[in-house]
Biotite code that builds the C-alpha atoms (Angstrom):
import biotite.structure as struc

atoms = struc.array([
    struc.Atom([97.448, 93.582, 113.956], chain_id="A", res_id=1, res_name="UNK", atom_name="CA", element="C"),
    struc.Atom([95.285, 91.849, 111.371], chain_id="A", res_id=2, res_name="UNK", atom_name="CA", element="C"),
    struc.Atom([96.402, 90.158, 107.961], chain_id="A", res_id=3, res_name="UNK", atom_name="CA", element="C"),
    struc.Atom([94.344, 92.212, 105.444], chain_id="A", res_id=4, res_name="UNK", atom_name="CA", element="C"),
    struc.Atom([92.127, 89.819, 103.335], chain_id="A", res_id=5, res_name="UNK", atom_name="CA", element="C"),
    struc.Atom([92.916, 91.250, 100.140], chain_id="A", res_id=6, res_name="UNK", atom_name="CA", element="C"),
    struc.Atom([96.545, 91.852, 99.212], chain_id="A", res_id=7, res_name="UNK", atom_name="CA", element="C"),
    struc.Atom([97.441, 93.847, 95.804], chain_id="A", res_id=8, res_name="UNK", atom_name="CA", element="C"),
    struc.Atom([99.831, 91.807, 93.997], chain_id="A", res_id=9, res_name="UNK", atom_name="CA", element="C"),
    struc.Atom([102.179, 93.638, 90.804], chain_id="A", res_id=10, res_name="UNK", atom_name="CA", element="C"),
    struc.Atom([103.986, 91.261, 89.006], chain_id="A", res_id=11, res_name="UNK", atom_name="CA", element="C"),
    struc.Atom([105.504, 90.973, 85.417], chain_id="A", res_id=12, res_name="UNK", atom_name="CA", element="C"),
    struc.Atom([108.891, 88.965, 84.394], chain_id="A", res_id=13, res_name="UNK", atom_name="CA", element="C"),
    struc.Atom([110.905, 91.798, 82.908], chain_id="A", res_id=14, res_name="UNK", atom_name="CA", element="C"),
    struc.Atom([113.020, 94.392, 85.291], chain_id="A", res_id=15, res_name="UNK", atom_name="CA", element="C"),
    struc.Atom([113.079, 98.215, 85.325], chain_id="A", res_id=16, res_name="UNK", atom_name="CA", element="C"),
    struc.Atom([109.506, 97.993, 83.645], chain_id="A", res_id=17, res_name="UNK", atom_name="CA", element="C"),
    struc.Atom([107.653, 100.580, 86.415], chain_id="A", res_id=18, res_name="UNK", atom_name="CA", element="C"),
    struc.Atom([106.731, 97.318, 88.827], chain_id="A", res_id=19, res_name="UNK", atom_name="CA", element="C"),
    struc.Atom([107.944, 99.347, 91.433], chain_id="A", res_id=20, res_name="UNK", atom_name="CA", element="C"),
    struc.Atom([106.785, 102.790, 90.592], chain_id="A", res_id=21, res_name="UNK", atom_name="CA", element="C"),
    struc.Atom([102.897, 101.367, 89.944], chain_id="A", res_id=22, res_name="UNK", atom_name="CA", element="C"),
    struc.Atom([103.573, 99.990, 93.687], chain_id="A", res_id=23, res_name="UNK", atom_name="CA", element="C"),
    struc.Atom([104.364, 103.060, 95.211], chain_id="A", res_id=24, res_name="UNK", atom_name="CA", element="C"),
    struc.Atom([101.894, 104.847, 93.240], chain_id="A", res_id=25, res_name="UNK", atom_name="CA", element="C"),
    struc.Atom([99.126, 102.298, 93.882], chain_id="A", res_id=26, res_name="UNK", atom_name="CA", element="C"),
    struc.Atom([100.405, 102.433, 97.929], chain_id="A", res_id=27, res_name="UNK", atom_name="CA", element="C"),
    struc.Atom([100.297, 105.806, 98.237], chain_id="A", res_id=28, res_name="UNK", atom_name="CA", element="C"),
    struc.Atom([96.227, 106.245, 96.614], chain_id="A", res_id=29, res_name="UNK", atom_name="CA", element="C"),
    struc.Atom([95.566, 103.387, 98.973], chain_id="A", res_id=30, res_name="UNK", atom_name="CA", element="C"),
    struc.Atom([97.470, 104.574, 102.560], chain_id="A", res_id=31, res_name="UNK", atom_name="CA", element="C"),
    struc.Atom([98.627, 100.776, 101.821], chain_id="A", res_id=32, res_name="UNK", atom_name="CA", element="C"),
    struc.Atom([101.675, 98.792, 103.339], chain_id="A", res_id=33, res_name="UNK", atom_name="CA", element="C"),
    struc.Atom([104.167, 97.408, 101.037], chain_id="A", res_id=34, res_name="UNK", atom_name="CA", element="C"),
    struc.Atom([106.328, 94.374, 100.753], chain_id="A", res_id=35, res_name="UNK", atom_name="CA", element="C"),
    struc.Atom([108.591, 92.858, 98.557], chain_id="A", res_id=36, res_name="UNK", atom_name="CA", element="C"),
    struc.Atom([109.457, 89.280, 99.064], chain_id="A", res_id=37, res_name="UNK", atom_name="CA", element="C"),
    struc.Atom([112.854, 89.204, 97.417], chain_id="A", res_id=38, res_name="UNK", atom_name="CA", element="C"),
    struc.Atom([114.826, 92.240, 96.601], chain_id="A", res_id=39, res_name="UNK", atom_name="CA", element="C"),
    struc.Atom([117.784, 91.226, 93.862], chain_id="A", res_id=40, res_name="UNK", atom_name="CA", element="C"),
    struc.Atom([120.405, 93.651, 93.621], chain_id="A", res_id=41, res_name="UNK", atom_name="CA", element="C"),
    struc.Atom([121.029, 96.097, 96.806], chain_id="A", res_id=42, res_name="UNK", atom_name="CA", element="C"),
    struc.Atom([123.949, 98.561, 95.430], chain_id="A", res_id=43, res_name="UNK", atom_name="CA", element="C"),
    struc.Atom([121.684, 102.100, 94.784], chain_id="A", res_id=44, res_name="UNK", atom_name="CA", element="C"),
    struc.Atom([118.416, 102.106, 96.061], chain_id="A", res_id=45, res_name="UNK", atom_name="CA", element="C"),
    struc.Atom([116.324, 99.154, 96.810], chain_id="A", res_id=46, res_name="UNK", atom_name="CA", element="C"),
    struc.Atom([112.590, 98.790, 95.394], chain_id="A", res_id=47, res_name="UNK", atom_name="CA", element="C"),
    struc.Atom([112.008, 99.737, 99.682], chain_id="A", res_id=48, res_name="UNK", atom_name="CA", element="C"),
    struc.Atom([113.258, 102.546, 99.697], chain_id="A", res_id=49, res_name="UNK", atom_name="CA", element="C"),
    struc.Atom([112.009, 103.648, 95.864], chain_id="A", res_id=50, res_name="UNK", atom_name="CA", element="C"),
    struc.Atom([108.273, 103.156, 96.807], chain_id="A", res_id=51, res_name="UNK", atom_name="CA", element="C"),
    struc.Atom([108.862, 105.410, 100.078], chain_id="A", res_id=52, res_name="UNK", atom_name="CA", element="C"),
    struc.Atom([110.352, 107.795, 98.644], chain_id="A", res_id=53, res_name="UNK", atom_name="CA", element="C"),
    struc.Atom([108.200, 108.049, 95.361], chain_id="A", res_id=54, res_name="UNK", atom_name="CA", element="C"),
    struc.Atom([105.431, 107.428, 97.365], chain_id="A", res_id=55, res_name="UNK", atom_name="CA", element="C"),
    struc.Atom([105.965, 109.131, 100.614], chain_id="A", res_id=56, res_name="UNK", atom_name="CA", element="C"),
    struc.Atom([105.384, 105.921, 102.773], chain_id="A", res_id=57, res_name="UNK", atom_name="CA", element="C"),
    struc.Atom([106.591, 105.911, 105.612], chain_id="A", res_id=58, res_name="UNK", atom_name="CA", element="C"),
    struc.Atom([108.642, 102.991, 107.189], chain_id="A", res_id=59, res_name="UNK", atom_name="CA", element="C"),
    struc.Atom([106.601, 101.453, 109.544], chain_id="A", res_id=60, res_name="UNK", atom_name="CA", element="C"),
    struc.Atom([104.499, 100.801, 106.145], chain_id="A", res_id=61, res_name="UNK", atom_name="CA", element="C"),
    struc.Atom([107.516, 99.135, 104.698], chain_id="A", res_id=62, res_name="UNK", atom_name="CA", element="C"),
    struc.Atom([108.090, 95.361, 105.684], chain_id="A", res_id=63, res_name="UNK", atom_name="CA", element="C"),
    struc.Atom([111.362, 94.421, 105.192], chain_id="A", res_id=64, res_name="UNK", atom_name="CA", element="C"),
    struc.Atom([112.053, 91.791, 102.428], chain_id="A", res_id=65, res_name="UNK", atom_name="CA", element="C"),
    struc.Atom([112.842, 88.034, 103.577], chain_id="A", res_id=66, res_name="UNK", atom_name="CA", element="C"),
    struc.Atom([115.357, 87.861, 100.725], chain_id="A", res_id=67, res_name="UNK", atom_name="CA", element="C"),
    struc.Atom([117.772, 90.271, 100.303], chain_id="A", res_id=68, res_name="UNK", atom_name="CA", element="C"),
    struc.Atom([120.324, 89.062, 97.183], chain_id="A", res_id=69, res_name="UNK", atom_name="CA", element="C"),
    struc.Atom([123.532, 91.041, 96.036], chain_id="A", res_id=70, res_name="UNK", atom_name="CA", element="C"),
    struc.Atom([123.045, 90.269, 92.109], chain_id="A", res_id=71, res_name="UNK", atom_name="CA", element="C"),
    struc.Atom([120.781, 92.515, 90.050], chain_id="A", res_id=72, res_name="UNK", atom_name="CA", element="C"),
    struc.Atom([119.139, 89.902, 88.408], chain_id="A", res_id=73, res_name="UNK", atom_name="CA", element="C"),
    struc.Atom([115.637, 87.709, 88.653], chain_id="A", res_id=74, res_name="UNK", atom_name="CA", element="C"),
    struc.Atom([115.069, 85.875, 92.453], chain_id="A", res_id=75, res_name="UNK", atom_name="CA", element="C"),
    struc.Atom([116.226, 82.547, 91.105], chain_id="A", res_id=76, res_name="UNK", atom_name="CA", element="C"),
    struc.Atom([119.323, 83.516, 89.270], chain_id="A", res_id=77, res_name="UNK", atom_name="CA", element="C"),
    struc.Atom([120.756, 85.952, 92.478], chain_id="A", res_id=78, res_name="UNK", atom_name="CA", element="C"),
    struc.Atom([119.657, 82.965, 94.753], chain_id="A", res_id=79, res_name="UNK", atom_name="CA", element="C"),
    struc.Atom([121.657, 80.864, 92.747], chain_id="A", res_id=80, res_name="UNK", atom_name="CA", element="C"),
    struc.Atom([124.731, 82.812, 92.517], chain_id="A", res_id=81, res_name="UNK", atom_name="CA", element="C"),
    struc.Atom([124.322, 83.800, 96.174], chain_id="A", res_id=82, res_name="UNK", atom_name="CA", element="C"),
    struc.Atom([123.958, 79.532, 96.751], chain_id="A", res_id=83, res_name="UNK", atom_name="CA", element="C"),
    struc.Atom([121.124, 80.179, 99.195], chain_id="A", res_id=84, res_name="UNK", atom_name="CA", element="C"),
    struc.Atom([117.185, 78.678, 98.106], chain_id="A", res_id=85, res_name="UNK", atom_name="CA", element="C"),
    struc.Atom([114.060, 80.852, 98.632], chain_id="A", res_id=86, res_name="UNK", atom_name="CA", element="C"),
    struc.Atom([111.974, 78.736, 100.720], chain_id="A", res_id=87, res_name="UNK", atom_name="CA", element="C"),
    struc.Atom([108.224, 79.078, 99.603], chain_id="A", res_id=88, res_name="UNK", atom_name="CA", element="C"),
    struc.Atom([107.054, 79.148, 103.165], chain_id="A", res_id=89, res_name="UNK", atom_name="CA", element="C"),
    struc.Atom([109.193, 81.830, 104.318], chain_id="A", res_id=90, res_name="UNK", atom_name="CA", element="C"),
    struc.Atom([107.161, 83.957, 101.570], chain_id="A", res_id=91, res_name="UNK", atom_name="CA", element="C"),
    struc.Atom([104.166, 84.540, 103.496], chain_id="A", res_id=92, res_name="UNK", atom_name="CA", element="C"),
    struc.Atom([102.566, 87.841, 103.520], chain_id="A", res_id=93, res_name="UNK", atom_name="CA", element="C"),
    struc.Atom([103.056, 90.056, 106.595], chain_id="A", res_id=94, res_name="UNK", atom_name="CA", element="C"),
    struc.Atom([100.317, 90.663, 108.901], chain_id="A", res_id=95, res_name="UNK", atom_name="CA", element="C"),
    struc.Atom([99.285, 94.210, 107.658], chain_id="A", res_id=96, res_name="UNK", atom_name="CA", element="C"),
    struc.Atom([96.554, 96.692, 109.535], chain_id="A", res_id=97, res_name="UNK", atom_name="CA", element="C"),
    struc.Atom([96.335, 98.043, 106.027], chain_id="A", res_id=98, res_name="UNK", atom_name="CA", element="C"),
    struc.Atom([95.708, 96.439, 102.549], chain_id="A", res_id=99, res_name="UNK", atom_name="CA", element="C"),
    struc.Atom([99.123, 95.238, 101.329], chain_id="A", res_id=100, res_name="UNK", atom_name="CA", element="C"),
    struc.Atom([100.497, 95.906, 98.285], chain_id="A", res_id=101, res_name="UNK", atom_name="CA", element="C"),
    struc.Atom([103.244, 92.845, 97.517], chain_id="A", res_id=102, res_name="UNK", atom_name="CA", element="C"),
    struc.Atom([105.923, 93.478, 94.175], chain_id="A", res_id=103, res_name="UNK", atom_name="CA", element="C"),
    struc.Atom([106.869, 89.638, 92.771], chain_id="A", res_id=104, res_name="UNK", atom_name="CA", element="C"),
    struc.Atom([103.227, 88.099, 92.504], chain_id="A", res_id=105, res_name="UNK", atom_name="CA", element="C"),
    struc.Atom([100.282, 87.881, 89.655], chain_id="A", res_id=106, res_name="UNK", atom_name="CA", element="C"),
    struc.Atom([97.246, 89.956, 90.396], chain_id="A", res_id=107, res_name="UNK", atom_name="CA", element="C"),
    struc.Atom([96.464, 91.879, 87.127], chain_id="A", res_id=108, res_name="UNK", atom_name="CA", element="C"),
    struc.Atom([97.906, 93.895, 84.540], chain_id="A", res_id=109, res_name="UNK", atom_name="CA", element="C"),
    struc.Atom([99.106, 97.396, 85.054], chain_id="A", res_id=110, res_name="UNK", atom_name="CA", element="C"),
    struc.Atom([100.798, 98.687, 81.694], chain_id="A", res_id=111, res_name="UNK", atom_name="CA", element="C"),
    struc.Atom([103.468, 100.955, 82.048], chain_id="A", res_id=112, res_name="UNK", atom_name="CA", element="C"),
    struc.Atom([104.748, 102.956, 78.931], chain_id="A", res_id=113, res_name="UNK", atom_name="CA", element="C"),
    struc.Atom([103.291, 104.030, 75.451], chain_id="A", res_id=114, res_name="UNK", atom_name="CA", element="C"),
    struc.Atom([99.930, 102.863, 74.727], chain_id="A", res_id=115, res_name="UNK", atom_name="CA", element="C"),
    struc.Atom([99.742, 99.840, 72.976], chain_id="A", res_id=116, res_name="UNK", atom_name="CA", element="C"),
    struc.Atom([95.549, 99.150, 71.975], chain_id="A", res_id=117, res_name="UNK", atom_name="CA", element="C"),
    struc.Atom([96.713, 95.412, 71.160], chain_id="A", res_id=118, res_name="UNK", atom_name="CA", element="C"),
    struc.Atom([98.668, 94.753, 74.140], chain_id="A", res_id=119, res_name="UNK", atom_name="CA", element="C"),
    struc.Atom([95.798, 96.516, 76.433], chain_id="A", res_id=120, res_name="UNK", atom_name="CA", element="C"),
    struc.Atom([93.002, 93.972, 74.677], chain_id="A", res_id=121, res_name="UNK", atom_name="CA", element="C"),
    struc.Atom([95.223, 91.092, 74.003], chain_id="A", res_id=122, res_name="UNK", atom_name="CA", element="C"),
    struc.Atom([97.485, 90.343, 77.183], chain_id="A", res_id=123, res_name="UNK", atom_name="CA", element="C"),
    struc.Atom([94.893, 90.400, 79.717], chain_id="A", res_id=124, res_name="UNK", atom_name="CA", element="C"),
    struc.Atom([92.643, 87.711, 78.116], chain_id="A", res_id=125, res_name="UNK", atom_name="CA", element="C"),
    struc.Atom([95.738, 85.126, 77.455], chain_id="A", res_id=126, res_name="UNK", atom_name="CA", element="C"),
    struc.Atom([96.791, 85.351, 80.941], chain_id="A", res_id=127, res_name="UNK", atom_name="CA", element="C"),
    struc.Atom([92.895, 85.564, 81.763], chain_id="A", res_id=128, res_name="UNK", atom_name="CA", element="C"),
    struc.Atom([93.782, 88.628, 84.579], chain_id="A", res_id=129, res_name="UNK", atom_name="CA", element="C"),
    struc.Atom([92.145, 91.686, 85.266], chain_id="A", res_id=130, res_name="UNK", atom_name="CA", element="C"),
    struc.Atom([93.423, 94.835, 83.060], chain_id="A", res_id=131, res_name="UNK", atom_name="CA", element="C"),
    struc.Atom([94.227, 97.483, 86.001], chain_id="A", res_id=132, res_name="UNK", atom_name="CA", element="C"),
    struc.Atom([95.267, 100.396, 83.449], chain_id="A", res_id=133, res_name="UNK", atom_name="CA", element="C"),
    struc.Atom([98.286, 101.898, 82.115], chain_id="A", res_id=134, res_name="UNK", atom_name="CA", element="C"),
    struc.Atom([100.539, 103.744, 83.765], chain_id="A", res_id=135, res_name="UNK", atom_name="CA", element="C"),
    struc.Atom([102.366, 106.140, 81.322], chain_id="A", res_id=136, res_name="UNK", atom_name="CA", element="C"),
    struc.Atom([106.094, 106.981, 80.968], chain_id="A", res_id=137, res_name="UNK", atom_name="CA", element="C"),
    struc.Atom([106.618, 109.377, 83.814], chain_id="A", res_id=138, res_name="UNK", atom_name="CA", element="C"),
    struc.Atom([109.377, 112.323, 82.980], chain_id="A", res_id=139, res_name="UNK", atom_name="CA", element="C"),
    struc.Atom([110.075, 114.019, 85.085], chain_id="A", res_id=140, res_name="UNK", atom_name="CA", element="C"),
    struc.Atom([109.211, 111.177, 87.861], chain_id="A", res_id=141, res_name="UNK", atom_name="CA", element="C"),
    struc.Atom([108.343, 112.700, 91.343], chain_id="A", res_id=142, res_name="UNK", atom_name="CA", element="C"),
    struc.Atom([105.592, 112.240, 93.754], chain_id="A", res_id=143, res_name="UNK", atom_name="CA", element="C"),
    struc.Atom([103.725, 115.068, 92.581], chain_id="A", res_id=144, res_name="UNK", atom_name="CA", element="C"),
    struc.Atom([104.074, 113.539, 88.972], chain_id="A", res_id=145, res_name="UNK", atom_name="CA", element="C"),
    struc.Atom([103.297, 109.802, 90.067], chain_id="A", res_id=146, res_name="UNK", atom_name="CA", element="C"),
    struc.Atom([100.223, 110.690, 91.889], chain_id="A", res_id=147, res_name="UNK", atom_name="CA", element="C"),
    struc.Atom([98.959, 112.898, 89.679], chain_id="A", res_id=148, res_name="UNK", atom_name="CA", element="C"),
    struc.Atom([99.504, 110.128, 86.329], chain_id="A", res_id=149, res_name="UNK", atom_name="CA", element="C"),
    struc.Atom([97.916, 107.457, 88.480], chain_id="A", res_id=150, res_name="UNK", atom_name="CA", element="C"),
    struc.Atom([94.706, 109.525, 89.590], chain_id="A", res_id=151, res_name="UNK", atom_name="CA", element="C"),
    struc.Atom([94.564, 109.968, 85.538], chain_id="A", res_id=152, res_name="UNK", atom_name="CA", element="C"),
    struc.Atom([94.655, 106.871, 84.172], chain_id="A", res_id=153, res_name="UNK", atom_name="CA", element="C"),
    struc.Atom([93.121, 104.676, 87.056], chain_id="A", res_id=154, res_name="UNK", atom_name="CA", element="C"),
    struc.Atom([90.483, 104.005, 88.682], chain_id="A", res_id=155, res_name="UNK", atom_name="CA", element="C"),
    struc.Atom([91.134, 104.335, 92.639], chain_id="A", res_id=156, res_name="UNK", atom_name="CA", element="C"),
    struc.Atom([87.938, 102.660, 93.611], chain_id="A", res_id=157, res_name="UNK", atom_name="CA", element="C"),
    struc.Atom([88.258, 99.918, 91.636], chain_id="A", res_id=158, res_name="UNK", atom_name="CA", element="C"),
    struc.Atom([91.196, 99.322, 93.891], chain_id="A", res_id=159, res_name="UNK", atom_name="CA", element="C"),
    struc.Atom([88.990, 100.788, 97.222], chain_id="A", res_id=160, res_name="UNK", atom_name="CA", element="C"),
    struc.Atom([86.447, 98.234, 96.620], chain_id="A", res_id=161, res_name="UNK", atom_name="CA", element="C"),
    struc.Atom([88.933, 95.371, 96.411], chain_id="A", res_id=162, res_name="UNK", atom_name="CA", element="C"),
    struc.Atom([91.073, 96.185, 99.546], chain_id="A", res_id=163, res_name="UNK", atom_name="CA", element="C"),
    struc.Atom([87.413, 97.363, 101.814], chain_id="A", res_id=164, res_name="UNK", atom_name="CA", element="C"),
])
């Protein structure tokens, strides 16, 4: 097995914001692998097992997370309350056959929600990142409705050229 040269990172601050449904959108157009370096919050169902199910990847596609922290919150605040430290070493991507979509680290900007013309033009050039798309409100969200928004409103080979 080979580490693929070109992870997908998703990324933003805030939670329940569609990082996770973008992922398993965005893994499922690719055939990617997925990873999530530190899952906060494990009663329900974990960002894991979200993207396979939303995104119908299978588990050997999965890697398990290095962190796994009781407290819904953001990675520093659970690790804190859980008195354990992420170590920054221990937060090295997985060798993947496939390109590797990781949840927790800056590659671009995928919008999820209403369309905002400002926010499309404005966030991208202050954080000087690449503006993926935007990823509507989903209702209802299934598979069938992910995939289909996604092949919308992005461009896959954008994302073909990046992982090839």
């Amino acid at each position: 097995m080979r580490h693929h040269d070109t992870p997908f990172c998703r990324d933003r601050s805030d939670t329940n914001i569609g990082k996770t449904v973008f992922s398993a959108a965005l893994a499922d157009a690719l055939g990617a692998c997925y990873w999530k370096p530190v899952q906060s919050g494990l009663d329900g169902e974990t960002d894991s097992k979200t993207v396979g199910r939303l995104g119908r990847i299978p588990p050997m596609r999965i890697y398990r997370e290095a962190w796994r922290l009781k407290t819904p919150a953001s990675p520093h605040v659970a690790a804190r309350i859980a008195g354990v430290q992420i170590r920054p070493e221990a937060l090295s991507p997985p060798l993947s056959p496939c390109p590797l979509i990781i949840e927790g680290a800056v590659f671009g900007v995928a919008f999820i929600g209403n369309e905002q013309t400002d926010t499309l033009e404005i966030i991208p050039k202050l954080g000087n990142v690449t503006c993926l798309g935007r990823l509507p409100r989903i209702d209802p969200l299934t598979t069938d409705t992910l995939r289909e928004a996604f092949r919308v409103h992005f461009d896959l080979s954008c994302f073909q050229k990046a992982a090839a």
